[in-house]
MOPAC internal coordinates of N, CA, C and O (Angstrom, degrees):
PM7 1SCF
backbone

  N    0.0000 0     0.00 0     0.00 0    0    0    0
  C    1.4458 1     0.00 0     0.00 0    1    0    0
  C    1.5151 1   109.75 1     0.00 0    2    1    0
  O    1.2310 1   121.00 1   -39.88 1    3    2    1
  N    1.0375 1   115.68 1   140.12 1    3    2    1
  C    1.6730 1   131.97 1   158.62 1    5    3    2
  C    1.3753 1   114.07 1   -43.38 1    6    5    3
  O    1.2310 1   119.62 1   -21.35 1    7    6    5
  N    0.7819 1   118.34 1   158.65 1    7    6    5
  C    2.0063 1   136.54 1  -170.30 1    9    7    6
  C    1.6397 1    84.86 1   -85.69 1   10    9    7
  O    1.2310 1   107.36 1   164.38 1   11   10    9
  N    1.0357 1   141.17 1   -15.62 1   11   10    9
  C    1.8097 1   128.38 1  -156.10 1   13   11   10
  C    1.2805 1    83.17 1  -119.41 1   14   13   11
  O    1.2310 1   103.51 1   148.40 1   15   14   13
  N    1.3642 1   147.94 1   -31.60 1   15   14   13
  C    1.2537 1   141.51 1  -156.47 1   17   15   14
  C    1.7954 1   104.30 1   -97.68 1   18   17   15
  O    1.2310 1   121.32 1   161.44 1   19   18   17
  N    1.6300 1   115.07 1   -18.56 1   19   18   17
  C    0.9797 1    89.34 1  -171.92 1   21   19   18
  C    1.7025 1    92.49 1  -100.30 1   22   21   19
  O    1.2310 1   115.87 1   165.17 1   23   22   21
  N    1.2307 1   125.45 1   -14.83 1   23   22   21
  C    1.2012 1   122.24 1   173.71 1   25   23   22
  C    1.8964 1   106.04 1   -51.65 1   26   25   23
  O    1.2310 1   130.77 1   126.85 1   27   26   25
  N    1.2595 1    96.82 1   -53.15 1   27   26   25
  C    1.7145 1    91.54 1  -172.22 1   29   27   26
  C    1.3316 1   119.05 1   -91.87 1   30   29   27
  O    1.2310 1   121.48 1  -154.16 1   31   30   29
  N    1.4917 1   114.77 1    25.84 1   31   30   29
  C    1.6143 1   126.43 1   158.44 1   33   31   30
  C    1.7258 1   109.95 1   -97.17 1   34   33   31
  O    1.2310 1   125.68 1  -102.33 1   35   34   33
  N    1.1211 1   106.68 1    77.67 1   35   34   33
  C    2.0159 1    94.33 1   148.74 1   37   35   34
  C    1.2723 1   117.48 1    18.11 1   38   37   35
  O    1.2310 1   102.14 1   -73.63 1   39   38   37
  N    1.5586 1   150.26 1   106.37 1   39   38   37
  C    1.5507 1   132.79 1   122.35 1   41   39   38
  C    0.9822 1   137.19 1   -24.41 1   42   41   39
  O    1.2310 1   107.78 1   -99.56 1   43   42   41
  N    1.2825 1   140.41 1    80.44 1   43   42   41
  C    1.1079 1   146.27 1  -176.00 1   45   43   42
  C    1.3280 1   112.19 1   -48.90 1   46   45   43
  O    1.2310 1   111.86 1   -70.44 1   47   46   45
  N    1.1539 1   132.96 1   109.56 1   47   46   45
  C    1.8094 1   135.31 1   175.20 1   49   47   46
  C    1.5503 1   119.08 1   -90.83 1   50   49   47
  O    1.2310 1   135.56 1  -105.64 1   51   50   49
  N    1.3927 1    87.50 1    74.36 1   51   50   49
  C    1.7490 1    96.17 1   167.52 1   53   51   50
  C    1.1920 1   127.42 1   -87.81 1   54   53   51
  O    1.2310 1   115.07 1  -127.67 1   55   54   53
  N    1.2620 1   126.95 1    52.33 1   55   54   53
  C    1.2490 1   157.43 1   160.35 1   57   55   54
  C    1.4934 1   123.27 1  -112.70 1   58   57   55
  O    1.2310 1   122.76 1   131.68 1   59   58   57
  N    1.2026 1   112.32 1   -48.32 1   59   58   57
  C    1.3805 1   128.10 1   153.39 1   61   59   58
  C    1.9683 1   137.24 1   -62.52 1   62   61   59
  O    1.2310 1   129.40 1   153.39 1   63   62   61
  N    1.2100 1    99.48 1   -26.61 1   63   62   61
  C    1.7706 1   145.29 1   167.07 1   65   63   62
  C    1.5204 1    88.25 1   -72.76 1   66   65   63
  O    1.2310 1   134.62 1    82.62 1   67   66   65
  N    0.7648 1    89.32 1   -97.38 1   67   66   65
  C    2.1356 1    97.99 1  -176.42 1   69   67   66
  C    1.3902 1   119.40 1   -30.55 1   70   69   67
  O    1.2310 1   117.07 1   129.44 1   71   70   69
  N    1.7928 1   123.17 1   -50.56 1   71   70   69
  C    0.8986 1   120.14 1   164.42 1   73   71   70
  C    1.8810 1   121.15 1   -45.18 1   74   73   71
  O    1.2310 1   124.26 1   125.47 1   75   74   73
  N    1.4945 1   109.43 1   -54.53 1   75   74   73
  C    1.0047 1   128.73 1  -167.13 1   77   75   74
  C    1.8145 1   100.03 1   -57.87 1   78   77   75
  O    1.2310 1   115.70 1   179.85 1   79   78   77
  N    0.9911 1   125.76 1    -0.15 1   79   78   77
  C    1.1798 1   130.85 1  -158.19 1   81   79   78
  C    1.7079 1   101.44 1  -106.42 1   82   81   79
  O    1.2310 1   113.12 1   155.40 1   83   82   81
  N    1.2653 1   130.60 1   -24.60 1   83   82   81
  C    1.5165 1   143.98 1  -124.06 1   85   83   82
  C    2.0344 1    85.99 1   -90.34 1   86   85   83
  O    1.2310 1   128.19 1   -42.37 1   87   86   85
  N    1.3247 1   101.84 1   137.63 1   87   86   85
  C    1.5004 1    94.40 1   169.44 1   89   87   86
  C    1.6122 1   105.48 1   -41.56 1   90   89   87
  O    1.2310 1   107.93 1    88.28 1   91   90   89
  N    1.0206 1   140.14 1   -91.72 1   91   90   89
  C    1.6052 1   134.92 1  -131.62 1   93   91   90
  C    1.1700 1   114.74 1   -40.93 1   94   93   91
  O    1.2310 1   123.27 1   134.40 1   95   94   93
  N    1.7200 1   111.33 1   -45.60 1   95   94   93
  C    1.6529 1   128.11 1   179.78 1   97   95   94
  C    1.6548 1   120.16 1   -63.48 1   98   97   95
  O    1.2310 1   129.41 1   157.79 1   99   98   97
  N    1.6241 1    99.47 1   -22.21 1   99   98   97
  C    1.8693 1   111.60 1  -172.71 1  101   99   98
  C    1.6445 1    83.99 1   -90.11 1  102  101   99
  O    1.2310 1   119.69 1   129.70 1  103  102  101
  N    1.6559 1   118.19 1   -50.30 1  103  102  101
  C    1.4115 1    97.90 1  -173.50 1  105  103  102
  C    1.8561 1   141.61 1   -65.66 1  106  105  103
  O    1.2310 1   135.48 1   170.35 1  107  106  105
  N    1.6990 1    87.65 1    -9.65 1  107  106  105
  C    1.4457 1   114.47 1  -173.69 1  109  107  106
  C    1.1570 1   100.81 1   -82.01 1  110  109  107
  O    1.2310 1   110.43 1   165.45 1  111  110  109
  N    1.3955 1   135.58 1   -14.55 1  111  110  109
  C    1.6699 1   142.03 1  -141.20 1  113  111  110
  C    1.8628 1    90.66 1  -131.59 1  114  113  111
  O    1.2310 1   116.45 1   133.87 1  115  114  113
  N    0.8157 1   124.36 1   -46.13 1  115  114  113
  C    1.5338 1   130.38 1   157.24 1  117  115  114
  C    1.4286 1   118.05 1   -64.52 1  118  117  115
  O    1.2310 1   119.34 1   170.83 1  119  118  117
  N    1.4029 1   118.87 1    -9.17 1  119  118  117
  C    1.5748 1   123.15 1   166.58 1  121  119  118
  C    1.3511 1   110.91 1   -84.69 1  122  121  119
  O    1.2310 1   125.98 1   114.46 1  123  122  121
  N    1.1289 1   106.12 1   -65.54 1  123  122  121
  C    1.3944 1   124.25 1  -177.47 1  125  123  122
  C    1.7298 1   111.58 1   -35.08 1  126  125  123
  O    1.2310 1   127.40 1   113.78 1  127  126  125
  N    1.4967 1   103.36 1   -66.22 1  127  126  125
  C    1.7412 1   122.46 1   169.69 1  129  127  126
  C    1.2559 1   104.16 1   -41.13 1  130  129  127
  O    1.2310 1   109.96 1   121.22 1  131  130  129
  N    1.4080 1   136.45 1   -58.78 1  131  130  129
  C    1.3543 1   143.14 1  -171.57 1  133  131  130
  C    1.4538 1   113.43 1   -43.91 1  134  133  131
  O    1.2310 1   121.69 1   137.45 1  135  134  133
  N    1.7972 1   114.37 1   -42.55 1  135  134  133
  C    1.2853 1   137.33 1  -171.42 1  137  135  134
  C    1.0800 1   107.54 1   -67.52 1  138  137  135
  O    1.2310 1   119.19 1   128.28 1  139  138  137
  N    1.4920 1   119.14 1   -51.72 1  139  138  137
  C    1.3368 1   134.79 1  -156.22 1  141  139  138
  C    1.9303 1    93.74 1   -84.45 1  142  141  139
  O    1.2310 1   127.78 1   122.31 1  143  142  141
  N    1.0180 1   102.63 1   -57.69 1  143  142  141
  C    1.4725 1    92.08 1  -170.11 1  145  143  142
  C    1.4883 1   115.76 1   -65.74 1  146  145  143
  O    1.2310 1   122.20 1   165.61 1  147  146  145
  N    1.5167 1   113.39 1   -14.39 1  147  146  145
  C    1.4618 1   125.26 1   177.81 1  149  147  146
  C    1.6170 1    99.10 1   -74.57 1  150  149  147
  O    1.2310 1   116.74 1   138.52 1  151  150  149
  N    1.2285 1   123.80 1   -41.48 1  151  150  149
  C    1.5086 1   129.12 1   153.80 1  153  151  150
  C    1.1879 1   132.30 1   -18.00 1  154  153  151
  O    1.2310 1   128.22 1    95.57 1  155  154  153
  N    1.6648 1   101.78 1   -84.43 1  155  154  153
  C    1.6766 1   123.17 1  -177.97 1  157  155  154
  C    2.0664 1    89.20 1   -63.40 1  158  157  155
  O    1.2310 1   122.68 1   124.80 1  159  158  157
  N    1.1848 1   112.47 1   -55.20 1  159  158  157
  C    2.0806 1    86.67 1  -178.65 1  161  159  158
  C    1.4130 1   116.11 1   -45.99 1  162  161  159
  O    1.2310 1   124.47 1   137.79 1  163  162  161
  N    0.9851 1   109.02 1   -42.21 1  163  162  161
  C    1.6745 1   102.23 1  -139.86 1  165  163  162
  C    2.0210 1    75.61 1   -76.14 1  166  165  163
  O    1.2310 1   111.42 1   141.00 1  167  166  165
  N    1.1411 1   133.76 1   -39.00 1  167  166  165
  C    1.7548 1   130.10 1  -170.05 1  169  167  166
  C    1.4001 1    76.32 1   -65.57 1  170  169  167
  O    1.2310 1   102.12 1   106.29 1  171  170  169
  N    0.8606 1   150.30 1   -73.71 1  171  170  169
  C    2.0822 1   131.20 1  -162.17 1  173  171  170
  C    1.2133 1   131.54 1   -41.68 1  174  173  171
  O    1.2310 1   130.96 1   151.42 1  175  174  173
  N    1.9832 1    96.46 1   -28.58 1  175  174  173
  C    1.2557 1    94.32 1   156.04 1  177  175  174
  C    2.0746 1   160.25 1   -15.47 1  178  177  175
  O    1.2310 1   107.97 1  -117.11 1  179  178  177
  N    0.9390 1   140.06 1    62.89 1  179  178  177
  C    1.3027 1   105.44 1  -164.91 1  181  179  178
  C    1.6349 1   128.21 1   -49.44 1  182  181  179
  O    1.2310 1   127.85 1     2.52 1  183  182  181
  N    1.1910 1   102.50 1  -177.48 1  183  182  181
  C    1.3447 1   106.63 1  -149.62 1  185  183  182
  C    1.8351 1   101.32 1   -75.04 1  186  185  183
  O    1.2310 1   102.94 1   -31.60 1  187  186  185
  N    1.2142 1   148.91 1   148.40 1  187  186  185
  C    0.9789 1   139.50 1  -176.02 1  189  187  186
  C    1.8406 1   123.63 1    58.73 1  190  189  187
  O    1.2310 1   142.18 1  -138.66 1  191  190  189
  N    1.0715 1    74.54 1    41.34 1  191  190  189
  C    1.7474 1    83.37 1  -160.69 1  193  191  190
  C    1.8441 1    99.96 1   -68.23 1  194  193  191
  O    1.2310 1   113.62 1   -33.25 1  195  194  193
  N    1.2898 1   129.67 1   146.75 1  195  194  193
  C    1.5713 1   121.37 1   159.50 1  197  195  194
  C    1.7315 1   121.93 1   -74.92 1  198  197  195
  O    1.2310 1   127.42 1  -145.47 1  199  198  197
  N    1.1281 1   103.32 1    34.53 1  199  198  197
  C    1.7956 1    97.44 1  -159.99 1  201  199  198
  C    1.6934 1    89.72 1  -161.08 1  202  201  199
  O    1.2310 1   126.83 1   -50.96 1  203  202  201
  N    1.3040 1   104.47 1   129.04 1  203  202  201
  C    1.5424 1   118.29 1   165.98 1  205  203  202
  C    1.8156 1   115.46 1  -117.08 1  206  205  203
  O    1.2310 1   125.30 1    -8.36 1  207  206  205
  N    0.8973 1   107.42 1   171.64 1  207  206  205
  C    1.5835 1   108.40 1   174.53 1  209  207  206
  C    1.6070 1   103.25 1  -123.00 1  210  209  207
  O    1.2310 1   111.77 1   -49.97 1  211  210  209
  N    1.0963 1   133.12 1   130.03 1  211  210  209
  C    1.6739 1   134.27 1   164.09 1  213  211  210
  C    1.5662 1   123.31 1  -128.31 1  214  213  211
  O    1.2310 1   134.06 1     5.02 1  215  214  213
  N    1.2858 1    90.41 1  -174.98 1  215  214  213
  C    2.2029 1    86.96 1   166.11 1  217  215  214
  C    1.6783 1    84.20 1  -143.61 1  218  217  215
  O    1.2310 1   137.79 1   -32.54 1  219  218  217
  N    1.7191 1    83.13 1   147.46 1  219  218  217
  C    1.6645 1    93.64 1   161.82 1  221  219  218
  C    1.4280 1    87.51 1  -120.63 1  222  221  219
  O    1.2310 1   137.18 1   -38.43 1  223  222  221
  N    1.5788 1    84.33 1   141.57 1  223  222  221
  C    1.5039 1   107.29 1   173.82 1  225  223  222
  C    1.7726 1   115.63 1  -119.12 1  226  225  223
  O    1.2310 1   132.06 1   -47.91 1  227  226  225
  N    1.3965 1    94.31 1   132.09 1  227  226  225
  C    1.4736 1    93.24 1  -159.70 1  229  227  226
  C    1.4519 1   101.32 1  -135.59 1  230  229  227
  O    1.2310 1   122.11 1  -113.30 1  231  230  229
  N    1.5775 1   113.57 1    66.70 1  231  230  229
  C    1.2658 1   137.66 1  -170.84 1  233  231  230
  C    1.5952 1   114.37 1    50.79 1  234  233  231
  O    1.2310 1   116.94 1    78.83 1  235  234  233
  N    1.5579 1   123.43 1  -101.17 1  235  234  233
  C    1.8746 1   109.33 1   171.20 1  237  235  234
  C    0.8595 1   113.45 1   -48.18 1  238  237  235
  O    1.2310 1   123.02 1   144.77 1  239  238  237
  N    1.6167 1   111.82 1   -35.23 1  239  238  237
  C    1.9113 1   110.63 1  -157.18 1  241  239  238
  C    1.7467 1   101.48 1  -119.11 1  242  241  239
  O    1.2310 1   137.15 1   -18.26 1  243  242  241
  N    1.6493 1    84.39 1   161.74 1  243  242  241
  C    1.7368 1    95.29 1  -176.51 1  245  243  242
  C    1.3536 1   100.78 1  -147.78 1  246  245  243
  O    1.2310 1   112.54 1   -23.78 1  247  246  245
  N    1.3003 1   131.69 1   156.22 1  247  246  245
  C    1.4653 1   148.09 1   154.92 1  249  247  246
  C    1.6210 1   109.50 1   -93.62 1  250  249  247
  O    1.2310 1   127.80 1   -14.79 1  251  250  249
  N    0.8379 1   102.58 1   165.21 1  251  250  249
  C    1.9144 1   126.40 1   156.32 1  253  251  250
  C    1.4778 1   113.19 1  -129.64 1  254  253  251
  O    1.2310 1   129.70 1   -65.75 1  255  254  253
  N    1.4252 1    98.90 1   114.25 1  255  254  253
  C    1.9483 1   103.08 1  -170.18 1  257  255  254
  C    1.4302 1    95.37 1  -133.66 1  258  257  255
  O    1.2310 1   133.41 1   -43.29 1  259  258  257
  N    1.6306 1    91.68 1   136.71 1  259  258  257
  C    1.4308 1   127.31 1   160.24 1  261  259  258
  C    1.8574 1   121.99 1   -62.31 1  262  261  259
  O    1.2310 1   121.72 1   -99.42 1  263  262  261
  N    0.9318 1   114.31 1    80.58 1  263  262  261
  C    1.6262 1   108.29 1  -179.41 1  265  263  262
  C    1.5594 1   118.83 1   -91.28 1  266  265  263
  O    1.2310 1   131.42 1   -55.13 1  267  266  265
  N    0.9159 1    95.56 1   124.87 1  267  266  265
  C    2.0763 1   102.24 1   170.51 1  269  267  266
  C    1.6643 1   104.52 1  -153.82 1  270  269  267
  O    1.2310 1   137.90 1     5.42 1  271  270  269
  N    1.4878 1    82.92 1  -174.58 1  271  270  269
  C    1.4540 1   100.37 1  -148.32 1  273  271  270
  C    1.8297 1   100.69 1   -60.71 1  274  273  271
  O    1.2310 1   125.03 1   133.54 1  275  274  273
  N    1.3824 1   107.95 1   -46.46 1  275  274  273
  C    1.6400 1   111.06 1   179.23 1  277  275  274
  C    1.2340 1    89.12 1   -99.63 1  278  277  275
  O    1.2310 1    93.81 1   116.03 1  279  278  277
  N    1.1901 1   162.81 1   -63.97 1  279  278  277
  C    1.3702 1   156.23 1  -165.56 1  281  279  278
  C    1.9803 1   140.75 1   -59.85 1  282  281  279
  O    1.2310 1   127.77 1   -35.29 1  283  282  281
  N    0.8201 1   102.65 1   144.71 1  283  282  281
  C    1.5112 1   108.23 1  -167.44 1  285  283  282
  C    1.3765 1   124.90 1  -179.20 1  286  285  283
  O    1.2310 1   126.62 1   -81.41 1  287  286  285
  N    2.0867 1   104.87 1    98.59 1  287  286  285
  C    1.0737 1   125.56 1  -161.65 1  289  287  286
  C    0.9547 1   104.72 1  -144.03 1  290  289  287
  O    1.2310 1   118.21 1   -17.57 1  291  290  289
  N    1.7907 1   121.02 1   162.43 1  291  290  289
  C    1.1703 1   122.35 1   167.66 1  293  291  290
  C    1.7097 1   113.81 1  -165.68 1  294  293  291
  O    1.2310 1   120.10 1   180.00 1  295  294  293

C-alpha cells in the first residue's frame, strides 16, 4: 500500500473487537434481549390472556418461562 492509502484506511482495533467478544459481555447482551423481547410479547398479549411470559433470574443464570393456567415451561 501507498503512504496515502494507509493514512486514509481506519485502524482496525482488534483488541477491542475481541474483547467485545468475551463470554460475560455476549452473555449480558443475550440477557438484556431476552428481557426486552419477553417485553414486546407479553404487550401482544390479549387482554386477559391465561399465559404470561417471564425470566427468572437466579443471579449468573436466568430462564425465560411460559406460565399459564395448566402450563409451565421454560
Amino acid at each position: 500500500m501507498t503512504e496515502k492509502m494507509e493514512k486514509d484506511t481506519p485502524k482496525f482495533d482488534w483488541v477491542t473487537e475481541r474483547s467485545s467478544c468475551a463470554l460475560p459481555k455476549v452473555f449480558k447482551a443475550l440477557r438484556l434481549q431476552v428481557y426486552e423481547d419477553l417485553k414486546t410479547r407479553n404487550a401482544l398479549r390479549p387482554n386477559n390472556s391465561p399465559y404470561k411470559f417471564s425470566v427468572a433470574d437466579n443471579g449468573s443464570n436466568f430462564t425465560a418461562v411460559l406460565e399459564a393456567t395448566d402450563v409451565h415451561r421454560s
